[in-house]
N, CA, C and O atoms as a Tripos MOL2 file, in Angstrom:
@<TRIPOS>MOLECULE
protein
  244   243    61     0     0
PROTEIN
NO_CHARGES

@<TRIPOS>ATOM
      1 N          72.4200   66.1720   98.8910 N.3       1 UNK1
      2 CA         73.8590   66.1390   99.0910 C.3       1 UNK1
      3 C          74.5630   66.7260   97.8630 C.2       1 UNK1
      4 O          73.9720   66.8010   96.7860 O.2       1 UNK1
      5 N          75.9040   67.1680   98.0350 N.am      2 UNK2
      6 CA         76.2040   67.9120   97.0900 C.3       2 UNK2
      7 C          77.0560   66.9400   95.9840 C.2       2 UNK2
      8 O          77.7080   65.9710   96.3720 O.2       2 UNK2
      9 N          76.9620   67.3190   94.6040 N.am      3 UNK3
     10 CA         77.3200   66.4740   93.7800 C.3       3 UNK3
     11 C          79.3260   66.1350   93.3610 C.2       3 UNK3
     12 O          79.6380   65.5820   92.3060 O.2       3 UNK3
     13 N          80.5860   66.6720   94.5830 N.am      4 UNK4
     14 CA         81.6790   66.8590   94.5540 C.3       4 UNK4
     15 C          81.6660   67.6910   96.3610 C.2       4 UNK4
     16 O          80.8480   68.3340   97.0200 O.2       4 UNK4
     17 N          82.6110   67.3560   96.4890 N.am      5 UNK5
     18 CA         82.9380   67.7590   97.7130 C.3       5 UNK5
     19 C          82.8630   69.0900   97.7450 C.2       5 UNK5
     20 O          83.0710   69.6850   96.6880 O.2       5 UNK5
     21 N          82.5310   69.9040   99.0350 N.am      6 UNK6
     22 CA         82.3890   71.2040   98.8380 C.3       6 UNK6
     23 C          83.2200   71.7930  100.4620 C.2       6 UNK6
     24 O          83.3030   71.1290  101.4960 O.2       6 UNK6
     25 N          83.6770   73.0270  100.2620 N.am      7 UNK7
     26 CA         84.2250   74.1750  101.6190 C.3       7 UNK7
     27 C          82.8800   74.6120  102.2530 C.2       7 UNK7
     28 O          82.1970   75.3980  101.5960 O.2       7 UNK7
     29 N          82.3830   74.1530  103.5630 N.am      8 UNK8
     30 CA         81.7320   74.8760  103.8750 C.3       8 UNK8
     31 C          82.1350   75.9270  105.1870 C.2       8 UNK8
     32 O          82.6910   75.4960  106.1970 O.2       8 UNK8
     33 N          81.8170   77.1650  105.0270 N.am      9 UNK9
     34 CA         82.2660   78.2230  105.9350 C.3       9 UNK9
     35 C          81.5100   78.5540  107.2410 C.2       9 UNK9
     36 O          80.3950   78.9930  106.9580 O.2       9 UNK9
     37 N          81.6700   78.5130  108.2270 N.am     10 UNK10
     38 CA         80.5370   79.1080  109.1380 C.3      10 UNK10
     39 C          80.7200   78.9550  110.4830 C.2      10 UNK10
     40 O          81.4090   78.0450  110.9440 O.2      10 UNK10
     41 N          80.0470   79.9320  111.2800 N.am     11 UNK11
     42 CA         80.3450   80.6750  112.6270 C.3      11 UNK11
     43 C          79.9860   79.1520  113.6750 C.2      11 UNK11
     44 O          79.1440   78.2550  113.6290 O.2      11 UNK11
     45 N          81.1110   79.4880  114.5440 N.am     12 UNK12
     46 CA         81.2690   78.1730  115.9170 C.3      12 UNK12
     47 C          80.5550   78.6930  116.4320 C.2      12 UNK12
     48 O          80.1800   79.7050  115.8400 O.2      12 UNK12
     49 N          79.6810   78.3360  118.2220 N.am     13 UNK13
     50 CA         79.3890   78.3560  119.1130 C.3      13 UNK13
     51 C          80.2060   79.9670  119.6680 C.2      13 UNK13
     52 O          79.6480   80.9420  120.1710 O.2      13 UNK13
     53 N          81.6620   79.7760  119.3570 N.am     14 UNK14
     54 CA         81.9600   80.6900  120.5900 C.3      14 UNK14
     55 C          82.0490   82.4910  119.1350 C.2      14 UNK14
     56 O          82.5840   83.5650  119.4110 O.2      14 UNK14
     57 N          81.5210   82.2330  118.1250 N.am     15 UNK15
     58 CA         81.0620   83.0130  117.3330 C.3      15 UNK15
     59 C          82.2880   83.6860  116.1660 C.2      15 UNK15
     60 O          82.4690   84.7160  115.5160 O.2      15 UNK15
     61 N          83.0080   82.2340  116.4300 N.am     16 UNK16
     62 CA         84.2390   82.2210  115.1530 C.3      16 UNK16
     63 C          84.1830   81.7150  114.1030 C.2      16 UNK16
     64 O          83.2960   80.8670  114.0050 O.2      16 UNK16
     65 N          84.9880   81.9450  112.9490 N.am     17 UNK17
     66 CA         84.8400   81.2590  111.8180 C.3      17 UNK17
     67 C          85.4590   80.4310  111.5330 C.2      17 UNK17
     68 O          86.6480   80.4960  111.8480 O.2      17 UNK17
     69 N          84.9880   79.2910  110.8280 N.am     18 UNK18
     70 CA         85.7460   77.9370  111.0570 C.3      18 UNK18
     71 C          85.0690   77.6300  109.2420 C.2      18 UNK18
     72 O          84.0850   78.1010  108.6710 O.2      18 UNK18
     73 N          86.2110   76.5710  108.7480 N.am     19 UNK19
     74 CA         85.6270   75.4350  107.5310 C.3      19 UNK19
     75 C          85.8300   74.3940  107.8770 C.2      19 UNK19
     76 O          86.5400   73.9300  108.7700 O.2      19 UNK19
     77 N          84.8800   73.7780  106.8050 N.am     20 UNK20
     78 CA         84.8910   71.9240  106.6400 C.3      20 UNK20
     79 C          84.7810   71.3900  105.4200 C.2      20 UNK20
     80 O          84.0790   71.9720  104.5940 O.2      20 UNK20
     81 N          85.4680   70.1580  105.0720 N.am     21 UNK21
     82 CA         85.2400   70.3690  103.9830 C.3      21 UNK21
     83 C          84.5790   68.9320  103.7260 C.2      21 UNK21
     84 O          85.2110   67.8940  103.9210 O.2      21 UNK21
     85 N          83.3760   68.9580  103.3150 N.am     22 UNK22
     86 CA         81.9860   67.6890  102.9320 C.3      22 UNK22
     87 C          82.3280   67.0850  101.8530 C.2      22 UNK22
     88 O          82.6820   67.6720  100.8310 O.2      22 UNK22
     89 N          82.2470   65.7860  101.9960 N.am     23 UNK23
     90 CA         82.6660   64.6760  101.0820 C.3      23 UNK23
     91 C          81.1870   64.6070  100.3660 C.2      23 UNK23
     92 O          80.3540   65.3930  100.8170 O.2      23 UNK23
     93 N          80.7650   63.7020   99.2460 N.am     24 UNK24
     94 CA         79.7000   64.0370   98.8430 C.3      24 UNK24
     95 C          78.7280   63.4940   99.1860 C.2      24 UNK24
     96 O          77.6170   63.9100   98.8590 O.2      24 UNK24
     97 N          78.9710   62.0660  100.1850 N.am     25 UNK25
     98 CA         78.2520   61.4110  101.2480 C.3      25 UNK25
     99 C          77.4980   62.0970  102.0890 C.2      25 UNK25
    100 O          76.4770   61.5740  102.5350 O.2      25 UNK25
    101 N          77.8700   63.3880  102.4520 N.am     26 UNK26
    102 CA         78.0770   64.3160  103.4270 C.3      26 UNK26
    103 C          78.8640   64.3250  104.4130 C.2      26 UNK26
    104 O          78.9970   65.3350  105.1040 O.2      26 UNK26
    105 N          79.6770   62.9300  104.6980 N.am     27 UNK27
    106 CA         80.5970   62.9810  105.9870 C.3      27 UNK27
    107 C          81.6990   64.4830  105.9680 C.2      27 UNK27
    108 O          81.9650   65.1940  104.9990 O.2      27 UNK27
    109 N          82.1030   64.5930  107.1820 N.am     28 UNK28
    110 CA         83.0280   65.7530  107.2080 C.3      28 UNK28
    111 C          84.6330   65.0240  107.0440 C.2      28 UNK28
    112 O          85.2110   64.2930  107.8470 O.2      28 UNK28
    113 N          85.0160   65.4390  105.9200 N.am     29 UNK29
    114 CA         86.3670   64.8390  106.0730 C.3      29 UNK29
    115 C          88.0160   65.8930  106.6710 C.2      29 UNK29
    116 O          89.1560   65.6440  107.0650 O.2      29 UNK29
    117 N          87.3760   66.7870  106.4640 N.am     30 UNK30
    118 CA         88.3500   67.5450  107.2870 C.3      30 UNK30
    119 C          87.7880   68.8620  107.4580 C.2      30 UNK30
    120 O          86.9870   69.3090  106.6380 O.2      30 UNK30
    121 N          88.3300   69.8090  108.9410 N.am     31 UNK31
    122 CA         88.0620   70.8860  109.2500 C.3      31 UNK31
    123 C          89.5350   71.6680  109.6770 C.2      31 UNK31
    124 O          90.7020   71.2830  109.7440 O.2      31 UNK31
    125 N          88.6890   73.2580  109.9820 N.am     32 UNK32
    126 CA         90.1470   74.3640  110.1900 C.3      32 UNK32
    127 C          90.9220   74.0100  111.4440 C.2      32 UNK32
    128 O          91.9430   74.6570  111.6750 O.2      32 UNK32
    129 N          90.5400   73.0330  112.2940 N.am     33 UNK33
    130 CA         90.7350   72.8620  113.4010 C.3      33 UNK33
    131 C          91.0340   74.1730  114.4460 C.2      33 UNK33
    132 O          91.3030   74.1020  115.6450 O.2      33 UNK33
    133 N          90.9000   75.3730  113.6160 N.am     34 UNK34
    134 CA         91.2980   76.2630  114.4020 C.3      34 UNK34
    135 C          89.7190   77.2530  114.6970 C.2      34 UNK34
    136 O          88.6570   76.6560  114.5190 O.2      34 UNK34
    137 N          89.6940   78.3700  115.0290 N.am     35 UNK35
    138 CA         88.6830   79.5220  114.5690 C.3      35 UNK35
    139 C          89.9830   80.9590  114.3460 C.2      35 UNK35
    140 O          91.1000   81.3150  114.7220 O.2      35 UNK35
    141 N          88.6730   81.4210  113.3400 N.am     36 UNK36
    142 CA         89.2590   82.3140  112.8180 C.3      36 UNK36
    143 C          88.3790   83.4900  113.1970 C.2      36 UNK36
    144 O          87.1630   83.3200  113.2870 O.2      36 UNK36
    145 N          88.9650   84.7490  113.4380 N.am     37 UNK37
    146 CA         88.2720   85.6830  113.8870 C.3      37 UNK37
    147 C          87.3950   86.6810  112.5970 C.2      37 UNK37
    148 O          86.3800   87.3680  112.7150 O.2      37 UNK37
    149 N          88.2630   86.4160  111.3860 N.am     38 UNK38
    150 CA         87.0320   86.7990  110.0590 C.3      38 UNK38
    151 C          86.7450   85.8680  109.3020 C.2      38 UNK38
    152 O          87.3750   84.8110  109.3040 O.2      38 UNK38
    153 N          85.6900   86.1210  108.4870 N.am     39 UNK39
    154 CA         85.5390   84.8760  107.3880 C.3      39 UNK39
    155 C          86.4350   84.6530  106.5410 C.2      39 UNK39
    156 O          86.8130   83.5160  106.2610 O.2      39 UNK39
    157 N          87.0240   86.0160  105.8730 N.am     40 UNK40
    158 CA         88.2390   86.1440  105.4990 C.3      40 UNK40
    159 C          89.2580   85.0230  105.5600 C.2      40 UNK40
    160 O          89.5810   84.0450  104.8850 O.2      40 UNK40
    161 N          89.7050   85.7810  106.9830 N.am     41 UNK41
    162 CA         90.6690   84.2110  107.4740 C.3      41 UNK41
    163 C          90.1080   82.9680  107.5580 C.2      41 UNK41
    164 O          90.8060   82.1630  108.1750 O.2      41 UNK41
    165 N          89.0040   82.5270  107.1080 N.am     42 UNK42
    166 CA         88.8200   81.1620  107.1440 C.3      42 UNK42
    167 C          88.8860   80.6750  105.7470 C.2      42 UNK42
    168 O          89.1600   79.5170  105.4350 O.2      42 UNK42
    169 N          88.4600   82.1930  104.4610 N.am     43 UNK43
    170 CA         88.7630   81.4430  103.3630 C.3      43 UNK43
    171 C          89.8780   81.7910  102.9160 C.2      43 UNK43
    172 O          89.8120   82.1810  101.7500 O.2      43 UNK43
    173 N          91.0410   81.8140  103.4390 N.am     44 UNK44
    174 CA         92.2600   81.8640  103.4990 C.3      44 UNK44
    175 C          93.1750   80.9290  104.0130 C.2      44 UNK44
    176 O          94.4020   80.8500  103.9540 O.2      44 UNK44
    177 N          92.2100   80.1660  104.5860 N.am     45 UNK45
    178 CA         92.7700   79.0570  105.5020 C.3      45 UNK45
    179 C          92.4670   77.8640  104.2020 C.2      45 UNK45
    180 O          93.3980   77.1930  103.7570 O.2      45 UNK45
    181 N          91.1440   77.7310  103.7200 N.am     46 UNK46
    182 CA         90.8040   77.2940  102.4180 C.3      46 UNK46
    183 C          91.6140   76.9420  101.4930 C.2      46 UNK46
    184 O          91.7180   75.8100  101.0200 O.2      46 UNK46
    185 N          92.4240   78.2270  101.1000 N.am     47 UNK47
    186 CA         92.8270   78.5890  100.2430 C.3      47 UNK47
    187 C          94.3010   77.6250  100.6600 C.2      47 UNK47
    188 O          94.7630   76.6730  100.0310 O.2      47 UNK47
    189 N          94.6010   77.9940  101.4040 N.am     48 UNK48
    190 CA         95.6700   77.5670  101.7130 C.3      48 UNK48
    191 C          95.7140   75.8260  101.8070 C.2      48 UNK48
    192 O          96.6140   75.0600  101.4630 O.2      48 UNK48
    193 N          95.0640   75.6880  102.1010 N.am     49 UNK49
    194 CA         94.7960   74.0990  102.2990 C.3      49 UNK49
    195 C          94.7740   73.2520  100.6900 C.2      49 UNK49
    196 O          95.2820   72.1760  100.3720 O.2      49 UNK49
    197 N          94.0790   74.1010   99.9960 N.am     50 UNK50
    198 CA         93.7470   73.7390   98.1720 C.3      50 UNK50
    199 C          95.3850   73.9080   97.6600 C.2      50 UNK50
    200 O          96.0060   72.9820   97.1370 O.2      50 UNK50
    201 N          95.8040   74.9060   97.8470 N.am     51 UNK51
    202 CA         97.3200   75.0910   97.1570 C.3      51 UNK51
    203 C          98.3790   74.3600   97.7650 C.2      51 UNK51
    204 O          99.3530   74.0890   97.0640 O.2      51 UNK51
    205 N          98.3400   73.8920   99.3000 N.am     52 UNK52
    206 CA         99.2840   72.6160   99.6860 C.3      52 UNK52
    207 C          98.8240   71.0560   99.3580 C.2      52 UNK52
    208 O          99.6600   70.3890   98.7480 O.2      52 UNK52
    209 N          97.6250   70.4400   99.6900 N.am     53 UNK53
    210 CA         97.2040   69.5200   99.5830 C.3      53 UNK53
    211 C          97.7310   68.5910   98.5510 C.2      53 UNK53
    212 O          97.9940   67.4130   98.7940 O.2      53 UNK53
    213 N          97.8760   69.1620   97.3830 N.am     54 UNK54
    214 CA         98.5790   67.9060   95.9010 C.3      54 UNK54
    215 C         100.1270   67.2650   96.1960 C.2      54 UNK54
    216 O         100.7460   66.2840   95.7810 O.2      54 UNK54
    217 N         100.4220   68.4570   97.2170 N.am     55 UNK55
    218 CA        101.8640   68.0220   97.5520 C.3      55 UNK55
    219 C         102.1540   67.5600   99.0620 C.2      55 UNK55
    220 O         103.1750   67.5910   99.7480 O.2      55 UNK55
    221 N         100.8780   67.1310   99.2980 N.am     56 UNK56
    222 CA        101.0940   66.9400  100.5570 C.3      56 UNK56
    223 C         101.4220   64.9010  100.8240 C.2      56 UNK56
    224 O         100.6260   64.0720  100.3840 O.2      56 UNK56
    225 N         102.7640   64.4960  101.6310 N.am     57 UNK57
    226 CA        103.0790   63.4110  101.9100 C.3      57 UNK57
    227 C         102.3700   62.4910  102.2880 C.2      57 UNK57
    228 O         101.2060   62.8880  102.3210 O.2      57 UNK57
    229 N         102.4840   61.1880  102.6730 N.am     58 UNK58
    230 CA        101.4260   60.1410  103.4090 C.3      58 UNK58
    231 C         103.1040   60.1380  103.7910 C.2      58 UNK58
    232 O         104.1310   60.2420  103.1190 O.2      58 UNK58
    233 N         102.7720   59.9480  105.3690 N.am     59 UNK59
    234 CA        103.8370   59.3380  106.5270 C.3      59 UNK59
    235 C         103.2160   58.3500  107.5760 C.2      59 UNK59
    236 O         102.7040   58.8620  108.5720 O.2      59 UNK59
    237 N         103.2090   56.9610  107.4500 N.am     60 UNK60
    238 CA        103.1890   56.1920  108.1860 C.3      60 UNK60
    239 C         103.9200   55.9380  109.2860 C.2      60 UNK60
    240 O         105.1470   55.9220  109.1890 O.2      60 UNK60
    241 N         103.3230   55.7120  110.4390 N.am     61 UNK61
    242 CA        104.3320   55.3170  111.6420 C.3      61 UNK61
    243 C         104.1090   54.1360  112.2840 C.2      61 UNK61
    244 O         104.8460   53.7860  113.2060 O.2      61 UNK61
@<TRIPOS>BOND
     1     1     2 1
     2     2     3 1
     3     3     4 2
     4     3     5 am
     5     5     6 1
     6     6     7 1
     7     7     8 2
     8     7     9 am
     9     9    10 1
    10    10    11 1
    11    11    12 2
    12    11    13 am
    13    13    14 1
    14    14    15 1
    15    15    16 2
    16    15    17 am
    17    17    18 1
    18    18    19 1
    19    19    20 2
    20    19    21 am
    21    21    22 1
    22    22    23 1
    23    23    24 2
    24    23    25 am
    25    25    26 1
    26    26    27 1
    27    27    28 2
    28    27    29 am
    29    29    30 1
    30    30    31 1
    31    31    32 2
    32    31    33 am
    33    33    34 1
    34    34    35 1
    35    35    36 2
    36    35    37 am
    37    37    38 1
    38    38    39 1
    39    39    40 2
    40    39    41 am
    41    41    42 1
    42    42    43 1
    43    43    44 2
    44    43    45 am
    45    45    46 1
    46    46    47 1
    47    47    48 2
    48    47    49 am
    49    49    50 1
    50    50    51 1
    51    51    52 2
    52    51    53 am
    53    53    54 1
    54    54    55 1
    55    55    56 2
    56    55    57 am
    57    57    58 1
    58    58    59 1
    59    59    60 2
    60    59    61 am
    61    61    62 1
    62    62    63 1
    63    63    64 2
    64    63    65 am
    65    65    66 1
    66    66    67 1
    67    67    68 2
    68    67    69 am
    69    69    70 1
    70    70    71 1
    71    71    72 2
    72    71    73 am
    73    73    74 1
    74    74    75 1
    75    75    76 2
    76    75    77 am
    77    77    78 1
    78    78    79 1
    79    79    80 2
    80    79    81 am
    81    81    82 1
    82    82    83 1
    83    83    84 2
    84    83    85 am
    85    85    86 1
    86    86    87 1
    87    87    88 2
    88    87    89 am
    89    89    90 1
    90    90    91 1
    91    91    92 2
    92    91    93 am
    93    93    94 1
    94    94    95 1
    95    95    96 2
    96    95    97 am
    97    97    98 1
    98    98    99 1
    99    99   100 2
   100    99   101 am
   101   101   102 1
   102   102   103 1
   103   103   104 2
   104   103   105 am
   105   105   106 1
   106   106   107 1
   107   107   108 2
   108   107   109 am
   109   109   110 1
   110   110   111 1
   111   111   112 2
   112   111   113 am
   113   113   114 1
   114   114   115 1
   115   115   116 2
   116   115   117 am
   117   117   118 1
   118   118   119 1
   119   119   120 2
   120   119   121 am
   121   121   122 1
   122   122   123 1
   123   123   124 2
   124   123   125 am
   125   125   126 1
   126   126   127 1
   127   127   128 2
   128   127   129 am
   129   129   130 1
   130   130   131 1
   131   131   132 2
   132   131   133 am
   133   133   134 1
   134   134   135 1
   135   135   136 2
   136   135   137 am
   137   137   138 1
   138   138   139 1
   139   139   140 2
   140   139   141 am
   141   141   142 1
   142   142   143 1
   143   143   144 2
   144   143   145 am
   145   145   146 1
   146   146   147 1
   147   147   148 2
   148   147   149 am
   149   149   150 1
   150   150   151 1
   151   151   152 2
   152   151   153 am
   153   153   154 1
   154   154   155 1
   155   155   156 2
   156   155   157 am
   157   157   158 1
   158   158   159 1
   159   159   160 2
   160   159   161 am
   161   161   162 1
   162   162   163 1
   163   163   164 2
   164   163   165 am
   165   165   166 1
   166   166   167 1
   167   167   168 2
   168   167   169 am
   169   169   170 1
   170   170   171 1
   171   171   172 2
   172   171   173 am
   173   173   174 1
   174   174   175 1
   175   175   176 2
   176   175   177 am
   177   177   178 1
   178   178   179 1
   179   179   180 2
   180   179   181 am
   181   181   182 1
   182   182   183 1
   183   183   184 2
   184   183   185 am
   185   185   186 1
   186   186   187 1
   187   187   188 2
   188   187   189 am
   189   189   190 1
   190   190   191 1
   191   191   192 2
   192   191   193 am
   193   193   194 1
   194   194   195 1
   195   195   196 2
   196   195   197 am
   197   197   198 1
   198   198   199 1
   199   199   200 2
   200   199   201 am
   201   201   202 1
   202   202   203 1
   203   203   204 2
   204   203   205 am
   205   205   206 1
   206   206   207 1
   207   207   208 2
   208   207   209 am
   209   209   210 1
   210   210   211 1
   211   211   212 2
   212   211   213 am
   213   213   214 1
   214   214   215 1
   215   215   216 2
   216   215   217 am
   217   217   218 1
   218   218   219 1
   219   219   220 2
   220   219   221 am
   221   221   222 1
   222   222   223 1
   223   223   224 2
   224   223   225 am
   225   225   226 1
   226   226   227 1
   227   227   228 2
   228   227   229 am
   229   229   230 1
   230   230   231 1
   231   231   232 2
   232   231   233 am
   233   233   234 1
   234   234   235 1
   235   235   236 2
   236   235   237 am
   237   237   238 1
   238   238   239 1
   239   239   240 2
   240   239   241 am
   241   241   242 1
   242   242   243 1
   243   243   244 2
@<TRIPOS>SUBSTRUCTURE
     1 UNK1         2 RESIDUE 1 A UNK
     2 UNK2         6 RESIDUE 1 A UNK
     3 UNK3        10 RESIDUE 1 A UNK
     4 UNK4        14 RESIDUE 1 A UNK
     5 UNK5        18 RESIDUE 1 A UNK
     6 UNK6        22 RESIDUE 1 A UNK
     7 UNK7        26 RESIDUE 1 A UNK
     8 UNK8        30 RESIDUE 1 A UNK
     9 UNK9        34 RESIDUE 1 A UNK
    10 UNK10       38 RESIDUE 1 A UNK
    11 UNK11       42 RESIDUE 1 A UNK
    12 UNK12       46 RESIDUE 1 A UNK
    13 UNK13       50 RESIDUE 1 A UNK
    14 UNK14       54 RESIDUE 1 A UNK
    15 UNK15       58 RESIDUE 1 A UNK
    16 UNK16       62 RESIDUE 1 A UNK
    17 UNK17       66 RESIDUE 1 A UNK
    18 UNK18       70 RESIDUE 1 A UNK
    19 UNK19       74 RESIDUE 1 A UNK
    20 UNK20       78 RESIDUE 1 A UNK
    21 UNK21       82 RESIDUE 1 A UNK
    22 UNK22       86 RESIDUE 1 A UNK
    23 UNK23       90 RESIDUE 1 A UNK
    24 UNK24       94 RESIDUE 1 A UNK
    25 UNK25       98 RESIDUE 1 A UNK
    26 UNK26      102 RESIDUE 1 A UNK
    27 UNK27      106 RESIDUE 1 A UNK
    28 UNK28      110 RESIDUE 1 A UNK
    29 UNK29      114 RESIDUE 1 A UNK
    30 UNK30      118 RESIDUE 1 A UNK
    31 UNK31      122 RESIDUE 1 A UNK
    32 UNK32      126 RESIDUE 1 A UNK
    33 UNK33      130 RESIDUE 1 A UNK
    34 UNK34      134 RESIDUE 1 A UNK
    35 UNK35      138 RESIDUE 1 A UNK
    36 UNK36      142 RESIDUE 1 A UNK
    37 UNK37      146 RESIDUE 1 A UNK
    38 UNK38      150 RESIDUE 1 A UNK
    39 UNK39      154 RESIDUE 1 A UNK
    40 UNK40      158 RESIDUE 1 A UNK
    41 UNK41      162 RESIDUE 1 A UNK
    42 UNK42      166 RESIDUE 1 A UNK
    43 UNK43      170 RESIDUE 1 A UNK
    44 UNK44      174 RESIDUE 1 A UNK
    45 UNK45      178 RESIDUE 1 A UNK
    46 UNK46      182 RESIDUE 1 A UNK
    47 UNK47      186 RESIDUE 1 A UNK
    48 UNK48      190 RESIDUE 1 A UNK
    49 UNK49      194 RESIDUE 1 A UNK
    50 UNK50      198 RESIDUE 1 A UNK
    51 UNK51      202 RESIDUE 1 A UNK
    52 UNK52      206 RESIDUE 1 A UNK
    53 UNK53      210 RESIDUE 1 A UNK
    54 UNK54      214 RESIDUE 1 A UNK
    55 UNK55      218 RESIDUE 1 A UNK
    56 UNK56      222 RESIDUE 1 A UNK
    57 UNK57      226 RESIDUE 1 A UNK
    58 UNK58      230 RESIDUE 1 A UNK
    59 UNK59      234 RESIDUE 1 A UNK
    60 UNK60      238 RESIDUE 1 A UNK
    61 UNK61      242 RESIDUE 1 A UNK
């Protein structure tokens, strides 16, 4: 298992690119929920996720 959480990148079933990102347990704690048609766009999606996340709210309902 990996020693810090890690992005992992890689092709769905229907042969899209998707991330997840592995806690160091290995559970999956979050994914792109989407597919992306390059890898590109998935580590862009990454990317994007790392540069919002610190500012991201907790909203209870």
């Amino acid at each position: 298992m990996p020693s810090k959480p890690v992005f992992e990148v890689y092709r769905d079933s229907a042969s899209e690119w998707r991330w997840r990102l592995v806690a160091t347990n290995g559970n999956i704690i979050a994914d792109s929920g989407e597919g992306y048609t390059t890898k590109q766009g998935a580590k862009r999606g990454i990317e994007s996720v790392k540069r919002s996340a610190p500012e991201a709210e907790i909203i209870e309902e």
